[in-house]
C-alpha positions as CSV (number, residue, x, y, z in Angstrom):
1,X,-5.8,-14.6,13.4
2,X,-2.2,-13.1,14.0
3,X,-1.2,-9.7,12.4
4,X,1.2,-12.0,9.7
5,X,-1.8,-14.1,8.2
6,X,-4.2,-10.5,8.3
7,X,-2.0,-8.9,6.4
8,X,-1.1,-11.9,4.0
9,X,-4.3,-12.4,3.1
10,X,-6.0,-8.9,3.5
11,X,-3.7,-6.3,2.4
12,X,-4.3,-6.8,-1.3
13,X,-8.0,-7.6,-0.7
14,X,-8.8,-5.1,1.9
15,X,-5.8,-2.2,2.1
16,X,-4.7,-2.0,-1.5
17,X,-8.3,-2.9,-3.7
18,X,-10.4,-0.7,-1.1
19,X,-7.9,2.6,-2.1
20,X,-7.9,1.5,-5.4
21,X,-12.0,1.2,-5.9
22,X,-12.3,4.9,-3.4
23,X,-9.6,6.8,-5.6
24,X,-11.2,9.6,-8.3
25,X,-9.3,8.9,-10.9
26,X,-11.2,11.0,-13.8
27,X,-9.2,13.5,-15.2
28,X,-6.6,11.9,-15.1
29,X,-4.2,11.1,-18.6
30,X,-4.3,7.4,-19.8
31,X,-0.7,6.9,-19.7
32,X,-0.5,8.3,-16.3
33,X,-3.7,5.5,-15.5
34,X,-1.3,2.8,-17.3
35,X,1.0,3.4,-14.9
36,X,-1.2,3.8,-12.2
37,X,-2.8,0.5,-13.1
38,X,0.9,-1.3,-13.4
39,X,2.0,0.0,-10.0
40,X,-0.9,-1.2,-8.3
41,X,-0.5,-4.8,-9.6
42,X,3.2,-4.2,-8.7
43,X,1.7,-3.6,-4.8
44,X,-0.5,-6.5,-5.2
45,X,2.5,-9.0,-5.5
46,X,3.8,-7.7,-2.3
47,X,1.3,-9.9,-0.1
48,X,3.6,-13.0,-1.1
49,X,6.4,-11.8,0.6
50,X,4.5,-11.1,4.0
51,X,5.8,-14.4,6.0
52,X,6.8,-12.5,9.1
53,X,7.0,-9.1,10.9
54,X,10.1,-8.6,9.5
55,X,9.6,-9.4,5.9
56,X,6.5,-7.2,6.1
57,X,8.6,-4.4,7.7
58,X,11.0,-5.1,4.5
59,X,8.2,-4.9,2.1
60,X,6.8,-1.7,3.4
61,X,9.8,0.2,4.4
62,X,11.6,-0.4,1.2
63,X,9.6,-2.5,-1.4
64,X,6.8,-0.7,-1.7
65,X,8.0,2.8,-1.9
66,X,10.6,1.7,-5.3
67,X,7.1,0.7,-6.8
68,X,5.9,3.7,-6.4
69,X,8.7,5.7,-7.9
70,X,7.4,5.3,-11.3
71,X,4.2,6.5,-10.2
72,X,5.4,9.5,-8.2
73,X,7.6,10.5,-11.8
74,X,4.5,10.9,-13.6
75,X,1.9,12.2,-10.7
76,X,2.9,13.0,-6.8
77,X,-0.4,13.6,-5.7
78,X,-2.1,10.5,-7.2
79,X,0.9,8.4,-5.7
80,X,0.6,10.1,-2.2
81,X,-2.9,10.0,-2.1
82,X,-3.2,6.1,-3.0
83,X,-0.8,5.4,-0.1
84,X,-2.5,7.3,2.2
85,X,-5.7,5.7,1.4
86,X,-3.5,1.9,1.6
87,X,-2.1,2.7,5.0
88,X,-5.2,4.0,6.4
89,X,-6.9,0.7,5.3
90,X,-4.1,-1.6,7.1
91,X,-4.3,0.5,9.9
92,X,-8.2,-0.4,10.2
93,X,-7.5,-3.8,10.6
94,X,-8.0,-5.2,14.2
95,X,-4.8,-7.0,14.4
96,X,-3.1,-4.6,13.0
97,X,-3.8,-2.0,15.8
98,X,-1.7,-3.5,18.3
99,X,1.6,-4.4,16.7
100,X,4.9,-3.3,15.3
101,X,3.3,-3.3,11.6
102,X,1.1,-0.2,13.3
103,X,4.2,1.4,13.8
104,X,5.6,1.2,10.2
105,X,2.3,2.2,8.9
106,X,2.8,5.7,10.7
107,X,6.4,5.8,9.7
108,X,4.9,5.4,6.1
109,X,2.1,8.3,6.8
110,X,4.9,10.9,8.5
111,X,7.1,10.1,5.3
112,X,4.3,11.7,2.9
């Protein structure tokens, strides 16, 4: 499978649900988990835009970081540590490991 279909058709299933289900979220305020809750879903819908390298360089570079702006209003460290755990997933992923998309995964990783 090429690094375009692996992330189309893992990144919500493997990257973004496997941070979501590892993250300790008790403690945490219910409106800030509303938003945590909204964001992710907001993530999800980014796996239909993956149609090339380029549109998932787009996505990642740019998309992805305006979700999380409402997140990072209400709770930095929840929003840092959900990406980390996201990218660290993708980065897993065998196809992943030898293309550009490895590349903007690090970019994203250096950034937080």
């Amino acid at each position: 499978m090429d690094v375009v279909k692996t992330m189309r058709y893992k990144f919500v299933r493997y990257c973004v649900n496997r941070a979501y289900a590892s993250m300790d979220l008790s403690g945490v305020p219910a409106e800030v988990l509303n938003v945590f809750d909204d964001v992710v879903n907001q993530i999800r819908d980014l796996e239909r835009y993956f149609t090339s390298v380029d549109a998932i360089a787009r996505a990642l570079r740019a998309d992805l970081p305006e979700r999380l702006k409402t997140l990072k209003e209400r709770d930095p460290k929840l929003a840092q540590t959900f990406m980390k755990k996201v990218v660290e997933n993708c980065q897993e992923l065998e196809e992943v490991a030898d293309s550009k998309i490895m590349e903007y995964l690090q970019e994203i990783l250096k950034s937080l």
